[in-house]
C-alpha positions as CSV (number, residue, x, y, z in Angstrom):
1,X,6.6,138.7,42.4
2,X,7.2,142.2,42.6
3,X,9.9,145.1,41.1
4,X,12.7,144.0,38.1
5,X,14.9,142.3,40.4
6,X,17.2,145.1,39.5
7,X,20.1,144.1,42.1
8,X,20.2,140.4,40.6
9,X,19.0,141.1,36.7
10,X,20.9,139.7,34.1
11,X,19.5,140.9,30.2
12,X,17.2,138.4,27.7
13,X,16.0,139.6,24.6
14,X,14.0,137.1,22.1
15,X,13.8,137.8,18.3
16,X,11.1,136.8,16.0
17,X,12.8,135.7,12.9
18,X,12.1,135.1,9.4
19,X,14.6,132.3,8.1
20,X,13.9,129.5,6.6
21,X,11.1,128.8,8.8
22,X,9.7,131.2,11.1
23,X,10.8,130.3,14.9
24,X,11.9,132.7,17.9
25,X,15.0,133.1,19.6
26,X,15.3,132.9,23.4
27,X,18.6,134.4,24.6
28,X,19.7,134.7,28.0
29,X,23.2,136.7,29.2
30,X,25.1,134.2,30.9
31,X,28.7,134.0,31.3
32,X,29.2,137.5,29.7
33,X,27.7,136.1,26.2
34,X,23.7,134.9,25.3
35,X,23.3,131.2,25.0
36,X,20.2,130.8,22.6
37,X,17.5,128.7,22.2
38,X,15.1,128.1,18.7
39,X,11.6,128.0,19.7
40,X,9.2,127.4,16.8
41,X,6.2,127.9,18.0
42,X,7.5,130.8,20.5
43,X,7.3,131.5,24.4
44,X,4.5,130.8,26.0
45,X,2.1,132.3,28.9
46,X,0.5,129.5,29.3
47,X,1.2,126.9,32.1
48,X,-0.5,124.0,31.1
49,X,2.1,124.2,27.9
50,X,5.3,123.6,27.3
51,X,7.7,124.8,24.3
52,X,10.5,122.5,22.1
53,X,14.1,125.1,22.8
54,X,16.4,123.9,20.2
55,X,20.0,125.1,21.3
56,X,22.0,127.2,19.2
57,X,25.2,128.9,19.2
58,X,25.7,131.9,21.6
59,X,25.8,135.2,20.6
60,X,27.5,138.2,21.9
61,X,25.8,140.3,24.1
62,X,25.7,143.5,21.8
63,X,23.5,141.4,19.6
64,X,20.7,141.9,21.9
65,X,19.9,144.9,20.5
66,X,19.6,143.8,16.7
67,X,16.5,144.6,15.0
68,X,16.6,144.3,11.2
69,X,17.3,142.2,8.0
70,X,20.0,140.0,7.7
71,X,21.1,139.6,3.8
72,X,20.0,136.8,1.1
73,X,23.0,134.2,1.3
74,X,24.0,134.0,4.8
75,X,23.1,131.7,7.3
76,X,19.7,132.9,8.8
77,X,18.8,135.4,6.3
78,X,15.8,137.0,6.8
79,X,13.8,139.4,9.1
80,X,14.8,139.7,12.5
81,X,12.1,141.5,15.4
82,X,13.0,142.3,18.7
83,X,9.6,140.4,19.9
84,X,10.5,140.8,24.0
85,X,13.5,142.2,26.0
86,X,14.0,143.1,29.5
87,X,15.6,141.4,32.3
88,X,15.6,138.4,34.2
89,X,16.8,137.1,37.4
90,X,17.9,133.7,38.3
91,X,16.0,131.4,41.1
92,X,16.7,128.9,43.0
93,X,14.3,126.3,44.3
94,X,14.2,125.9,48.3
95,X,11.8,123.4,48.0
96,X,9.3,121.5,45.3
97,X,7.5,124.4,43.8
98,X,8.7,127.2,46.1
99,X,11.5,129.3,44.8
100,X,13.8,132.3,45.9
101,X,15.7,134.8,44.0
102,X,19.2,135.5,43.5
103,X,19.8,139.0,45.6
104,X,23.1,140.3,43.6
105,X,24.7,140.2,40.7
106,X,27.4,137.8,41.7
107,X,25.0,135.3,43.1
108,X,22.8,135.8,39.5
109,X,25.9,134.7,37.3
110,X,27.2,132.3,39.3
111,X,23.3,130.2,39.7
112,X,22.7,131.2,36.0
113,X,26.2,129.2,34.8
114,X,25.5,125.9,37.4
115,X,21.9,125.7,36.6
116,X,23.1,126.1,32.5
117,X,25.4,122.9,32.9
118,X,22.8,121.1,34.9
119,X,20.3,121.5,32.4
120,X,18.0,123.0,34.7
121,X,17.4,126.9,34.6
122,X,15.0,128.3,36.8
123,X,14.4,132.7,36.4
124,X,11.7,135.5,36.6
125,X,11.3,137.7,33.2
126,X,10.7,141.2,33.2
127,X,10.0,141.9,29.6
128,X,7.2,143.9,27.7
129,X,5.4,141.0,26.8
130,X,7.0,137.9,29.1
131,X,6.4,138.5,32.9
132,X,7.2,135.8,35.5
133,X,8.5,132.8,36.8
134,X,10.1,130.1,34.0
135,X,12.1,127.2,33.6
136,X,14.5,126.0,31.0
137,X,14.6,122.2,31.2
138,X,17.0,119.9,29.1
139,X,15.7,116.6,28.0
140,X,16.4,113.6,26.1
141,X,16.6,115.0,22.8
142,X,15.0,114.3,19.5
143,X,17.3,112.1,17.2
144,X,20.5,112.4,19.1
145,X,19.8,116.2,19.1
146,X,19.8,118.3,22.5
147,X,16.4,119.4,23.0
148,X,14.8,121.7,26.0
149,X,11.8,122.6,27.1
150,X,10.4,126.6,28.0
151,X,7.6,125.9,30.7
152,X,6.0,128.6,32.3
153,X,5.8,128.5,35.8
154,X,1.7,128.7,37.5
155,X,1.7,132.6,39.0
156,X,-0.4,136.0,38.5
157,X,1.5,136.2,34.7
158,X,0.2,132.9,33.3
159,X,-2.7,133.3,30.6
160,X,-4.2,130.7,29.6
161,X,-3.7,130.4,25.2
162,X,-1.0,132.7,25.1
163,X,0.0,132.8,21.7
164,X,3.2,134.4,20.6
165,X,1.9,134.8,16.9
166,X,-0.8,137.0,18.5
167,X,1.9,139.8,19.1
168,X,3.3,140.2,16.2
169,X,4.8,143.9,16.9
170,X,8.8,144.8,18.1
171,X,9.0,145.7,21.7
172,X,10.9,148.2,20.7
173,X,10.0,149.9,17.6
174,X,6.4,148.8,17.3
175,X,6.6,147.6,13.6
176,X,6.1,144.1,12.4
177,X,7.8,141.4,11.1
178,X,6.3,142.4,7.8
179,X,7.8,146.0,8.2
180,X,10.9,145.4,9.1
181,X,11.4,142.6,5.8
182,X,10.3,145.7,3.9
183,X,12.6,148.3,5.2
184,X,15.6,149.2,3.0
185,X,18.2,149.7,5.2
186,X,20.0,147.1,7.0
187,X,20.0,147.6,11.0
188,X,22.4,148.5,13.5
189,X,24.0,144.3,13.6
190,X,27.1,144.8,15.6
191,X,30.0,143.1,12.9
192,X,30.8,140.9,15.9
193,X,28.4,138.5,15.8
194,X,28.4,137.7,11.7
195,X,29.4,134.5,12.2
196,X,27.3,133.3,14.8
197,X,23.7,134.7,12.9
C-alpha cells in the first residue's frame, strides 16, 4: 500500500478520552458527518487481535478537530486527546483476502455508506500512528447491545503488541492526556456538537 489515497480519502480522527472510564473514540466521515465507535482498550496494530467498537452517536465533522476538556457535569466530561488523525480510504474486497481501493471521492462515499449499513467496513488509514488496511465488523452484540469489532488487517503496518496506552501523546500537539486535563483553558469545541459529546 502506497501514497494517502488522496483521490479517494475521506477524514478519521480518534480521541483518547478521559470520561468516566478511559476508552478511545474511532470516528470515520461518512455521509458528511463521523459515525463513532468506543473502543476501551483502543486501536490496535496487531493482527492476531481484535478490538470491542461500541457505537455511539455521530458527530459533526468540525469535531474532528477538538482537542481539550470538556466541563464537570456534562455528558463525557473529561480530557479529550487527538490520539490519531489522518485519512482513510474505503476498500472493497475482490476476492477472500484481496482487496482494491476506492479511486474517487464519489466512489469513497458511496462504498463507505453501503458497507456502514451492511455492517461490514473495510478501509486503509493514513494516520500518524494508524497505518494500513482495517476492518469494521458488526456482530451479535453484548446484552441486546450493538457491538463491532476493529481488526487489523495482516500487511507491512501490523506490529505485533501494539498497545494504544503505549502512545500516550496528541498527534497534534504532542502533550498528554495528563496535560491537556491540566490546562486552564477550554479548547476550540465547535458549539455544534454540545449535544452529541
Amino acid at each position: 500500500m502506497s501514497g494517502d489515497g488522496a483521490g479517494s480519502a475521506l477524514l478519521f480522527v480518534v480521541h483518547k478520552h478521559q470520561a468516566t472510564r478511559l476508552h478511545y473514540d474511532f470516528r470515520l466521515e461518512i455521509g458528511g458527518v463521523m459515525p463513532s465507535w468506543s473502543i476501551p482498550k483502543g486501536p490496535t496494530l496487531d493482527s492476531s487481535l481484535k478490538r470491542l467498537a461500541m457505537p455511539t452517536s455521530d458527530h459533526d465533522l468540525e469535531y474532528r478537530s477538538f482537542e481539550g476538556v470538556i466541563p464537570g457535569g456534562r455528558y463525557g466530561s473529561g480530557a479529550v486527546m487527538i490520539w490519531d488523525e489522518g485519512s482513510y480510504v474505503p476498500e472493497v474486497e475482490v476476492s477472500r483476502g484481496v482487496r482494491k481501493a476506492t479511486t474517487t471521492r464519489g466512489e469513497a462515499e458511496r462504498v463507505a455508506a453501503e458497507s456502514m449499513k451492511e455492517g461490514n467496513l473495510k478501509f486503509a488509514l493514513f494516520g500518524k500512528k494508524l497505518r494500513g488496511s482495517f476492518a469494521l465488523v458488526r456482530t451479535a452484540g453484548f446484552g441486546g447491545k450493538e457491538s463491532w469489532l476493529l481488526i487489523k488487517h495482516a500487511d507491512e503496518y501490523s506490529q505485533k503488541g501494539y498497545d494504544a496506552g503505549d502512545y500516550d501523546f496528541s498527534a497534534v500537539s504532542g502533550r498528554t492526556l495528563a496535560e491537556i486535563a491540566g490546562q486552564t483553558e477550554l479548547g476550540t469545541r465547535p458549539e455544534s456538537s454540545d449535544a452529541k459529546l
